[in-house]
N, C-alpha and C positions, 0 to 999 in steps of 0.2 A: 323365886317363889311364885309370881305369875306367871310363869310358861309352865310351872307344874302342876297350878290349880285349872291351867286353861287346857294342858293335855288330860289332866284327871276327867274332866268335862268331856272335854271330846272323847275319849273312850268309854265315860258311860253314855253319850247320846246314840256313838253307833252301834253300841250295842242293845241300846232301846231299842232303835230303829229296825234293827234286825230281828228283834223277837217282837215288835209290831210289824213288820212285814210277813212272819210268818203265818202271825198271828190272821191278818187280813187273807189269807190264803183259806184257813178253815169258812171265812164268811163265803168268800168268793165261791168255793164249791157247793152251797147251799146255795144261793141266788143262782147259780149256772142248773143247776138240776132242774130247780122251781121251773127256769125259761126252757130248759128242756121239756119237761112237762108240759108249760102253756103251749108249746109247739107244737107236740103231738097233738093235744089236745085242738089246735087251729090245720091242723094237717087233716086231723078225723073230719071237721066238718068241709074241709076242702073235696076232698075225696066222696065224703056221703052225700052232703047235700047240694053243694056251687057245682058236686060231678067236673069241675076243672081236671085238665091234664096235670099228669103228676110234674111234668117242669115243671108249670105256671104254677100250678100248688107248693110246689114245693119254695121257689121264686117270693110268692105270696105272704107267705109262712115267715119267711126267712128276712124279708123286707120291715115289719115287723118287731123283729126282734134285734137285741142288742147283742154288738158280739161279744166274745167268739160264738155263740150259741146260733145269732142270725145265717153267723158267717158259714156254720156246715149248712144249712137248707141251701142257702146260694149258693153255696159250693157245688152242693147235690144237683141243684138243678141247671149249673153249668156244666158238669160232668153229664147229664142226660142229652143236653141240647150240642155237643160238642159234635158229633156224629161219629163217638166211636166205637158205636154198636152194644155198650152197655143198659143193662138194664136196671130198673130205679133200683132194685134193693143193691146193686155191685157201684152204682152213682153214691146212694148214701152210705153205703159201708168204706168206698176211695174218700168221699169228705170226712166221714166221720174221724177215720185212722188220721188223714193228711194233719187235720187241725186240733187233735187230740193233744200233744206236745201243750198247744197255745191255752190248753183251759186249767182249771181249780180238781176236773174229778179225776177220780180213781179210777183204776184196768176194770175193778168190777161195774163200776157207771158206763163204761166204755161198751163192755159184754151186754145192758141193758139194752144199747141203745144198736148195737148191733143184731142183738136178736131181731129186729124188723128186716131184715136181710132178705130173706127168703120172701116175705111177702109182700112188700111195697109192689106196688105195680101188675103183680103177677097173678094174683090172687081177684075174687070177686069184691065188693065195695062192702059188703058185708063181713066176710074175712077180714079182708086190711079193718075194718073199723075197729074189731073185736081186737085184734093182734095191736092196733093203737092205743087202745083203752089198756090193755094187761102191760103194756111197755108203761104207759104214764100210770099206771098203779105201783108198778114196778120201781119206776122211779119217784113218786109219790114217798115211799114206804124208807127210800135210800134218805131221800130230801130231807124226810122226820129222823132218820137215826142221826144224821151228818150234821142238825140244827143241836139235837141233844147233845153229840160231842164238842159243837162250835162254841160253848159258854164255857166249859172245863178250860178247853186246850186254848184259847184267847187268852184268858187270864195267864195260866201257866206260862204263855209263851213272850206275854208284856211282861210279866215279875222276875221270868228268868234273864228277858233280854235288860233288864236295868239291876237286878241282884248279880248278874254275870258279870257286866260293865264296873258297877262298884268294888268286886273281886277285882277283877283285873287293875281297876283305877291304883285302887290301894296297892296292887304287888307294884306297880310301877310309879306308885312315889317314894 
């Protein structure tokens, strides 16, 4: 009777566990956005006002922040300093995709953050500002939708992963 109230246990803990770790994935892509944003946002005044090179800006930036988020700026701005002929927005498009896998967001956060593509670097400090500010609005706007879902889908995903566990527990006693 003790090994079956001790297995009943352990299969509702890991299936807590598993619908709280999914659950911490909904937080996780809203703080990752938020630091995406702060970046941009520390990348804009890099670029407008300190006028630093975009490595060291981006270097800057990325120093800064917690990863994965810090981790593409330093990505980006090792793939510039690397010397092999890429230019910042094809630097931050290589970090962005490389450490994409490693974060919380979604293809469409991805597609935000790759639209600055075309203008990092290449553009006048005016342009990049403007194209910094519509990406961090951009992402701003993903932040607030992915914050509204993260209260629903937490819940559902901690009741499911201990009302699943309970299911289970019970067929296997």
């Amino acid at each position: 009777m003790l090994l079956e109230v001790a297995g009943f246990l352990a299969v509702v803990g890991a299936f807590a566990a598993a619908g709280n770790l999914v659950a911490a994935s909904y937080r996780a892509r809203t703080v990752q956005l938020a630091a995406f944003r702060t970046g941009l946002d520390l990348l804009e005044t890099e670029v407008t006002f300190a006028a630093a090179s975009m490595p060291v800006a981006l270097e800057r930036v990325g120093a800064g922040l917690a990863p994965p988020v810090g981790t593409v700026f330093q990505r980006a701005a090792a793939y510039l300093r690397s010397g092999a002929g890429l230019s910042a927005g094809e630097a931050w498009e290589r970090a962005a995709r490389d450490l994409f896998p490693d974060t919380a967001l979604e293809r469409d956060d991805l597609d935000v953050l790759l639209a600055l593509t075309p203008y990092l670097g290449v553009t006048d400090r005016e342009d990049q500002r403007r194209h910094l500010r519509l990406a961090a609005e951009r992402l701003r706007a993903r932040e607030e939708a992915a914050r509204a879902e993260q209260g629903a889908a937490e819940r559902m995903w901690r009741y499911l992963g201990v009302l699943g566990g309970l299911a289970c527990g019970l067929v296997f006693l």
